[in-house]
C-alpha positions, 0 to 999 in steps of 0.5 A: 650674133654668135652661135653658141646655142649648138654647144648646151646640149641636155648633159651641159645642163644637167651639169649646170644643175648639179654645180647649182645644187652643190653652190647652193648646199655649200652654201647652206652648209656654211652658213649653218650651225657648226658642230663640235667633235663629240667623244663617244659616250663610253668616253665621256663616261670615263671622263666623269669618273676622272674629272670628279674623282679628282674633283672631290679633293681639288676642285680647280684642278678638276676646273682646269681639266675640263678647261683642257678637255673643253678646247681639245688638249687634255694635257695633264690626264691619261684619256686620249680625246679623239676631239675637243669636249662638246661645251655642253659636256664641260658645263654639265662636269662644271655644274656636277664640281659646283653641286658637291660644294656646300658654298652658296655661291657655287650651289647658285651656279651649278643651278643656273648651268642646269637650267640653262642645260635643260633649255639646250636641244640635246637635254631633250633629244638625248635622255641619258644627257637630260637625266645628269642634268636633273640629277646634278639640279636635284641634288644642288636644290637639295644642298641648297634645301629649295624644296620648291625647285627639288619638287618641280625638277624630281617631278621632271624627273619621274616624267623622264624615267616615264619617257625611258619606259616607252622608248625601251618597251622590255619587263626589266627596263619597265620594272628598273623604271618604275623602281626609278619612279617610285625612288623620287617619289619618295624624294618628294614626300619628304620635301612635302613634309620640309614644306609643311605638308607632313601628311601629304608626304607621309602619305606618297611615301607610304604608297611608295612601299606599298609599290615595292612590297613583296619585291625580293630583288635588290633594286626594290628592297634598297628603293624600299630602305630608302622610302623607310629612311624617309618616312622616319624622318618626317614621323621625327618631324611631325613628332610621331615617335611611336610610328617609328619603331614599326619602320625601322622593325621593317628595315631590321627584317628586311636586312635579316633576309637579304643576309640570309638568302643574298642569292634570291635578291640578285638581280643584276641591276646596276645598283646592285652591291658586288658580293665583297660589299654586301656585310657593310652594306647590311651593317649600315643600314641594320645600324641605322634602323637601331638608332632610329629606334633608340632615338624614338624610345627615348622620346617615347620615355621607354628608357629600357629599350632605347638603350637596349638599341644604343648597345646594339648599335656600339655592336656594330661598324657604324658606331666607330665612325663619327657620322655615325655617333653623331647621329646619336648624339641627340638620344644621348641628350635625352637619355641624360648621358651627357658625358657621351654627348659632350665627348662626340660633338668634342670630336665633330667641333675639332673637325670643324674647327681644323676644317675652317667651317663652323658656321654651318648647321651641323654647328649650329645643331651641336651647340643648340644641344649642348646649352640644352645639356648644359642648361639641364646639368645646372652650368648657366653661364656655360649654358647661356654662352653656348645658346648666344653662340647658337644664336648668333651662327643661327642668324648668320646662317639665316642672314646668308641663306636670305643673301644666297637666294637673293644671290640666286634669284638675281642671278637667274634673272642675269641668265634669263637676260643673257638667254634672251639675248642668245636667241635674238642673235639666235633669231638674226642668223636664223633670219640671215640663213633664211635670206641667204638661203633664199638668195641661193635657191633664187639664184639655183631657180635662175640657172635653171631659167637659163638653162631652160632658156638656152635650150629653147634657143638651141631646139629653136636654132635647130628647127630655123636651120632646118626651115632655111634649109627648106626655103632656100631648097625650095627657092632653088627649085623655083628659080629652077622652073622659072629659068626653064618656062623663060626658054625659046619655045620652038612654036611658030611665030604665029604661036608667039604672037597668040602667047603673048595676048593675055587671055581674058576669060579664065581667071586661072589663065590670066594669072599663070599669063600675068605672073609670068610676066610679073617674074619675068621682068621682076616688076615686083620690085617697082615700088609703084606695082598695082592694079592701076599699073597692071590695067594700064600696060595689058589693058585690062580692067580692075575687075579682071586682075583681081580676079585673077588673083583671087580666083585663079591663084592660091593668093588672095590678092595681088598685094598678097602676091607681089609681097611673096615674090619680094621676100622670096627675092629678099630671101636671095639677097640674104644668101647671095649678098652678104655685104647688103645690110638688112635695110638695104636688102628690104629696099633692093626687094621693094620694101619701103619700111624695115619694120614692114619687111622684119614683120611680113619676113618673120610671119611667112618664114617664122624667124627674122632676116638676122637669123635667116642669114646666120643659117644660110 
């Protein structure tokens, strides 16, 4: 057997240790979920202006930049990327492209993007990540007009801005929030209303300004213009013309005294128009309220008043754009003024017309009134021509609006499939890494056994050398002793002769006497040693040798004696004669079995006869 217990000492396994715990880690580390290189937000904030600026006038271009950026060479584009675009940035810039298009089929995938987003650790780690999300959702569902889904992602929504609240527990975030709050809580009163429940959304919008009544600071008075916009259109709904003077009065008064003292409703919060937009701000919204109020009168039959509103709308800068007379054209109809309203949906047709869009329904709307207006002027045939065409783009639209959600709904079952499908393998490597990482741990515990083992081995191999060295300096010093009791005595002859009678009546006597003699003449070799060979060579009887033996010696018996003397003899061998094998040494001795030998050997000594010799 080699020696190599001596060279693991306690720094030898401290290495073995830490190379363990570094193939183990390294292991792990592998086997584990890979990170992308993320740009820093203020990066990817400037990448989302980029991309859909660009996005606006050529969506596939802005397609082909995220498609650059996505795999780490935004070739084509001024921001230099320290690294590729996570994927889950790019989907979300993708589904943002898809949300500002009105084509079904892209509404459908910015909705499936989103959802599978929010499914994503990051949309629920990271808030600011998970609020694009539910807004790019929001407003797809809002093209899409799905009110269910605009519902049920707005109510996410506020939950978020709820969470936002305690993560920064400040007054000016908590009052930004609640604003937050309250903003799509009016979002979801109008959608209460588009899904019959006027009331109902009538009713949470009213307590929307309620909240944010008696607030002079910016955010608030443009969440409030927004929560009165909403409520007119659901009065407009329900038909509660007379309720809409009062809510647009609220937003002329409000606008008077934001433009009377700009100063006391800063605020400084991001929504906050710098100082240079401030007239157009005013000007769209005080137009705004005057056609809300004409459209109102005119239904109400207050003729006088709904054209004292129309002339205060021409007076302003809404008026000479065609979004804005478009959105009075519907008064006109029912002030009778149908030249203007003819001369308006002119202008929105020829746009369509060159845009290639005219099934959609804002046409729709446009034709449904000029039959209307047709009708009332005495043109049948015009009227009848131009409510087949109304109809017939009203079941188109029907017909795609049916196909889009059936779209839709196959799509997301699609996903869903395609997400099962992600965390089953999700679910196998999981289990793969659990395995691997079980096997690394059991192979780390395993070192660790034998580290422990080797340094059992090594204490062990210390403690024997140190034992051999005792037994052999003890067997020195004995074989020292016998070889000086064995000189001539200088005694008389007649001392000689009265030596050499063995003594009878002390047991101790008899011992010292037989022992020597046993030694002397190494008759503890002869196989055939005993009480009877004893007996019959100092003529004594049984009796007395055993008790000597037992009485007048440490022994308890004479085998337990002669078995001493052999393993101190085999104990010599072992030292002197290395060319005797095992066996042969325990025959030398007096043993007639090597089993016997290795067992009595390793009960005295504490270690085997290999080990003895190895040490020695």
């Amino acid at each position: 057997m080699c020696n190599f217990a001596p060279f693991f000492s306690m720094r030898a396994i401290k290495y073995i240790y830490i190379i363990g715990m570094f193939a183990v880690l390294t292991f792990v580390s592998c086997h584990g979920p890979a990170e992308q290189q993320a740009a820093t937000s203020q990066e990817l904030g400037e990448l989302y202006k980029e991309v859909l600026t660009v996005a606006i006038s050529n969506p596939d271009s802005a397609m082909l930049m995220i498609e650059r950026l996505r795999v780490g060479a935004p070739a084509g584009i001024s921001l230099r990327q320290r690294g590729a675009l996570p994927d889950w940035h790019a989907d979300l810039m993708r589904a943002r492209i898809y949300a500002q298009s009105l084509e079904g089929e892209r509404l459908d995938s910015a909705i499936i993007i989103g959802e599978r987003l929010m499914t994503l650790d990051v949309a629920k780690t990271d808030l600011d990540y998970r609020q694009n999300v539910l807004e790019m959702l929001i407003r797809a569902c809002r093209a899409y007009h799905d009110d269910e889904q605009i519902i049920h992602w707005t109510t996410q929504m506020i939950d978020l801005c709820r969470q936002q609240e305690k993560k920064q527990q400040t007054d000016e975030v908590y009052a930004d929030m609640e604003t937050e709050v309250l903003r799509y809580k009016t979002d979801i009163g109008l959608t209460y209303a588009n899904l019959g429940k006027a009331e109902e959304g009538l009713a949470l919008i009213d307590s929307v300004i309620t909240g944010l009544s008696g607030k002079r600071k910016f955010n608030e008075m443009d969440a409030t213009v927004i929560a009165l916009k909403r409520k007119v259109n659901v009065l407009k709904t329900v038909e509660r013309y007379s309720e809409i003077p009062q809510a647009a009065q609220v937003m002329l008064d409000l606008m008077a005294d934001f433009e009377q003292h700009p100063d006391e409703f800063h605020d400084g919060s991001y929504r906050e128009i710098p100082e240079n937009l401030r007239p157009g701000y005013i000007d769209f919204y005080r137009s705004q309220a005057y056609v809300f109020m004409a459209e109102a009168y005119a239904n109400i039959g207050d003729r006088s008043k709904a054209h004292h509103y129309l002339d205060l709308f021409e007076r302003g800068e809404l008026c000479k754009t065609l979004e804005g007379r478009k959105e009075i054209a519907a008064t006109l109809y029912l002030l009778g003024d149908y030249d203007k309203m003819e001369a308006i949906y002119g202008e929105v047709a020829a746009g369509l017309r060159e845009q290639g869009d005219t099934v959609n329904n804002e046409y729709a709307t446009m034709l449904h009134y000029r039959a209307r207006a047709a009708e009332a002027q005495g043109r049948k045939d015009e009227a009848l021509r131009l409510r087949h065409q109304y109809e017939e783009i009203n079941d188109t639209l029907q017909e795609r609006l049916l196909r889009g959600k059936a779209h839709l709904y196959a799509a997301r079952f699609h996903a869903h499939e395609q997400q099962q499908e992600i965390e089953q393998q999700k679910t196998a490597r999981r289990h793969v890494f659990i395995v691997a990482l079980c096997i690394g741990i059991a192979a780390l515990v395993a070192m660790l056994f034998a580290a422990y083992a080797i340094r059992q081995r090594r204490r062990e191999h210390q403690k024997n050398r140190v034992l051999a060295e005792q037994i052999a300096e003890t067997l020195d010093y004995k074989k020292m002793y016998m070889e000086l009791r064995a000189a001539p005595s200088p005694a008389g002859e007649e001392e000689a002769k009265e030596a050499s009678k063995a003594p009878t009546s002390d047991p101790a006597s008899l011992f010292r006497y037989l022992s020597d003699v046993i030694i002397h003449e190494r008759l503890y070799l002869d196989p055939a040693i005993g009480r009877q060979m004893l007996s019959d060579r100092f003529h004594l009887s049984d009796h007395l040798i055993g008790t000597a033996f037992a009485q007048g010696s440490s022994y308890k018996s004479l085998p337990e004696f002669i078995r001493s003397l052999r393993l101190e003899h085999a104990c010599g061998l072992l030292r002197e004669r290395p060319d005797l094998s095992i066996g042969e040494v325990a025959t030398a001795s007096g043993f007639s079995n090597l089993n016997v030998f290795g067992r009595y050997f390793k009960a005295k000594y504490m270690m085997t006869p290999t080990d003895f010799r190895q040490l020695n």
